[in-house]
C-alpha positions, 0 to 999 in steps of 0.5 A: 029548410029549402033555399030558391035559386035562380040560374043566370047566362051573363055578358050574354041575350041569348039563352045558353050562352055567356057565363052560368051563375047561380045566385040565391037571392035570400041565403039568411041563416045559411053558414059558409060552410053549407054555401060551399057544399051548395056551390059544389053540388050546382058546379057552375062556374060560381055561384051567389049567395046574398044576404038581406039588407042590414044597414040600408035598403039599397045595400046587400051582401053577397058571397061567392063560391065556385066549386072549389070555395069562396073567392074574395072578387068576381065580376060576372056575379056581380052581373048576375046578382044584379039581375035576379034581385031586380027579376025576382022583385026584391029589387024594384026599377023604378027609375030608368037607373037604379043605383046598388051597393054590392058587398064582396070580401074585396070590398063595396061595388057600385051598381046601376040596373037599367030597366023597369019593373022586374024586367033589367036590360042592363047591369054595371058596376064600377069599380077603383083598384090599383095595379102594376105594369111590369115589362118583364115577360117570356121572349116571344119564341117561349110564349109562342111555345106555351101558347101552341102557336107560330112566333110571328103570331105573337103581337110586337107592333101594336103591344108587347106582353106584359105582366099586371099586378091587379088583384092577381097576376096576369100575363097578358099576351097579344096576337095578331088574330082572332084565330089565334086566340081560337087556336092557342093551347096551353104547354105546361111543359113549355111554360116550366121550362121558361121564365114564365114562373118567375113571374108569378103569374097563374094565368095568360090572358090572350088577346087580340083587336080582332074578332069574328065580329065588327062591333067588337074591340078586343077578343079575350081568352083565358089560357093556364095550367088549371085551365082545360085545354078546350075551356073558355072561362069567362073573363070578367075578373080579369077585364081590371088588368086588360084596362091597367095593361092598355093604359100602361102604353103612352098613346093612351092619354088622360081621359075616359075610353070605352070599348067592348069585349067579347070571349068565346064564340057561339059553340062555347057560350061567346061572352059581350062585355061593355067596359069603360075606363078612366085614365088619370095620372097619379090616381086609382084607375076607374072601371065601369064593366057592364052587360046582359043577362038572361034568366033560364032557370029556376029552382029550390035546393034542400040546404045540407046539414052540417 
């Protein structure tokens, strides 16, 4: 038995950029125990694998592994599932925007495919989740040493660093540039000698309102102790607590904003994420996440014996 797959660049229009995900379109019959020795072999950052539609024709189940196993939510898969049910026909566009349901073990997404025919311009998906906002942190000199960079480099007048519940836990740090989000380096030793544990927190997403491009909003980076030093995963799944983070700061009033994101830079695959967040007080918090894709490879795969 042989499955097909198809390898996708995600938040990106250029081939070789943007987040690799592989998503087989019909992974009927499979275990999840063959799924993840697949993943493993592929070793991209995840790898899909859906599964027809039971209930309904617009419905579909999807898992998702990275190498190491299953994960419960992902975004970029999202994406890139999306894209290839439409690239592959087993989806048509026949409308402007065609509407989806995606299956995670976290729950139902909401998708919408902008294009026609085979060819998708466009995917999004939308997506209520909770959160909380805690302002205990590390002092700015312990961030500033886990992070590699100069105290005064750290944001304190626009932001501050914040800790956000959402899913997982994220301590989300600002800094004034651009480059110091190139530049940072994650110092384990510095982060268990500081008060960084006691959050709970595994991972620090950095950022700033500055990036090597004008149309861009934020630029974002993942740093952790499980994170290569020269490694820039995509950001995706952590694109909830930047939302619940800015929304946590009362000069963001009620309404719906919308901003892009970008991580990375062209000689590591630069990601474009588009977002869209809804404010409402005493309510789930509403995000709209969306970008390209690029189809750049095809293939089949002799599904493992258990």
């Amino acid at each position: 038995m042989t499955c097909n797959f198809y390898i996708t660049d995600v938040f990106t229009k250029q081939a070789f950029g943007g987040a690799q995900v592989a998503v087989f379109p019909d992974a009927s019959g499979l275990e999840k125990e063959q799924m993840a020795i697949m993943a493993k072999e592929l070793n991209l950052t995840e790898s899909v694998f859906v599964m027809p539609p039971e209930e309904t024709d617009n419905s579909y189940r999807m898992y998702v592994f990275t190498p190491n196993g299953e994960v419960d939510f992902s975004g970029h898969p999202i994406i890139a599932t999306g894209f290839v049910l439409a690239s592959s026909g087993v989806i048509t566009l026949d409308e402007a925007t065609t509407a989806l349901t995606l299956q995670q073990n976290a729950g139902s997404i909401d998708v919408t495919i902008s294009g026609e025919g085979n060819q998708p311009e466009f995917v999004r998906f939308s997506r209520q989740f909770s959160s909380i906002v805690d302002r205990f942190a590390p002092r700015d000199v312990e961030l500033a040493q886990i992070l590699s960079i100069a105290p005064e480099l750290i944001d304190n007048k626009h932001y501050t660093a914040r800790l956000v519940f959402c899913g997982a836990p994220y301590l989300v740090v600002p800094v004034h540039s651009y480059e110091a989000v190139r530049e940072a380096r994650f110092d384990f030793n510095a982060w268990s000698q500081s008060v960084a544990p006691q959050t709970t927190a595994q991972e620090v997403l950095l950022f700033s309102r500055k990036s090597a491009h004008q149309d861009i909003d934020f630029h974002c980076r993942l740093l952790g102790s499980k994170i290569s030093h020269y490694d820039d995963p995509p950001v995706g799944t952590a694109m909830p607590a930047l939302a619940a983070y800015l929304c946590s700061y009362d000069h963001i009033r009620e309404g719906t904003y919308t901003f892009s994101v970008d991580r990375g830079e062209a000689k590591n695959r630069r990601s474009v994420l588009s977002l869209e967040m809804d404010k409402k007080v005493d309510q789930l918090m509403t995000l709209r996440l969306g970008g390209e894709a690029v189809l750049v490879a095809e293939g089949s795969m002799k599904v493992p014996d258990l």
